[in-house]
N, C-alpha and C positions, 0 to 999 in steps of 0.2 A: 504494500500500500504506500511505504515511505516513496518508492522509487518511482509509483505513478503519481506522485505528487509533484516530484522534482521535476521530472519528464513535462509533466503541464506548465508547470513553474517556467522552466526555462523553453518553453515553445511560445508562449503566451509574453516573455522577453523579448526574443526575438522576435517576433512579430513586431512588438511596439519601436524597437529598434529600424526594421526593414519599413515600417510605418515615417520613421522622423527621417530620415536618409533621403530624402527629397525636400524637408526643410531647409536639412543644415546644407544640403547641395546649391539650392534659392539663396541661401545666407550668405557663402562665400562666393559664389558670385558676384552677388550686389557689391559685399566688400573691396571686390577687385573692380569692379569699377567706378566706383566711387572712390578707390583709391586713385585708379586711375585719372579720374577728371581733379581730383583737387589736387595732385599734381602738376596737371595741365595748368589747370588754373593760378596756381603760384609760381609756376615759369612767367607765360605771360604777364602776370599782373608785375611781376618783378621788371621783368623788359619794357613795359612802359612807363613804371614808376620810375627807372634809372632813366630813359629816355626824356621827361619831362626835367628832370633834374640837369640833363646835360643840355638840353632845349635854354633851359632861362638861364645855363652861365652863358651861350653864347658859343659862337664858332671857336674852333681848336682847343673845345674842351670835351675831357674824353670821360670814361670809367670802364674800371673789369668788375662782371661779375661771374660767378661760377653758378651755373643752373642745372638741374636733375630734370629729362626729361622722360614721362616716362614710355611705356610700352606701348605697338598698337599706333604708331602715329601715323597719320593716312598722308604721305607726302603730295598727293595730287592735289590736295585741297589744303595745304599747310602752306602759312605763306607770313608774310610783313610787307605791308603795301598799304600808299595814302595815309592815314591816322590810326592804323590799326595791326595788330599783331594776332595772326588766328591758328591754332594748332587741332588739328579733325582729329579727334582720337576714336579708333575703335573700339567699339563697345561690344559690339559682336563678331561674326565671322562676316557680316555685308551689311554692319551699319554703324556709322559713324556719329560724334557730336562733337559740333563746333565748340571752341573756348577760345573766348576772345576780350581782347582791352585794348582801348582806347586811350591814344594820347593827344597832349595838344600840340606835338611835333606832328612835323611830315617824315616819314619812316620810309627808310628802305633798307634791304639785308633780306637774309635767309635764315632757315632752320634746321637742321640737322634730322633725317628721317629716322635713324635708330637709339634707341633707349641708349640712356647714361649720362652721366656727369660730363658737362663740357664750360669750360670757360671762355664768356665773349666778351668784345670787346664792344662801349658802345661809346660813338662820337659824332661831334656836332659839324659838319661839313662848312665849309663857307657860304656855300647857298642857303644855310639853315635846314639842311636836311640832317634828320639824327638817321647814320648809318649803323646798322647791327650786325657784328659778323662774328663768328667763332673759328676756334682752330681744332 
């Protein structure tokens, strides 16, 4: 009797287990992309806060910053152009979301398509254009 107790016991475990295993699979999902975008999101907002700042010293003034970009970056649609800095990041296997910021410079440069640590460089042109570029 003990052993058909256990037997149930632990059948009726597993089940609840084989039950939450599509929760916790929804859970870290979300977390990875929500990781994902606030990433994105404090790349850019970083690159246009440094951009504004080298905007109102004035031409031939510059700054480095070092930015973490992360995974998943759609380079077709990733770009710095006019007053804005936009980084597409994929959220799934065919679909993407924009994150983007605005600055009160006029902005030109590029982005780097794959994940990681990169140091750019950003400065204020003589035409008043803030360039952004990394190495």
């Amino acid at each position: 009797m003990r052993g058909q107790a256990a037997f149930e016991y632990m059948t009726v475990f597993l089940l609840f287990l084989l039950a939450l295993l599509p929760v916790v699979y929804f859970a870290f999902d979300q977390f990875r992309i929500n990781s994902r975008i606030y990433e994105a999101r404090t790349a850019v907002n970083t690159l246009t806060r440094t951009a504004d700042k080298i905007y109102a010293q004035g031409p031939g003034s510059q700054a480095k910053v070092s930015l973490y970009l992360p995974g998943g970056i759609n380079s077709e649609k990733t770009y710095i152009g006019g007053k804005e800095v936009n980084l597409n990041v994929f959220i799934s296997s065919n679909r993407g979301v924009d994150v983007y910021s605005t600055s009160d410079a006029m902005l030109s440069g590029s982005l780097p398509s794959k994940p990681g640590r990169y140091p750019f460089t950003v400065k204020c042109r003589d035409d008043g254009v803030v360039e952004i570029s990394y190495t």
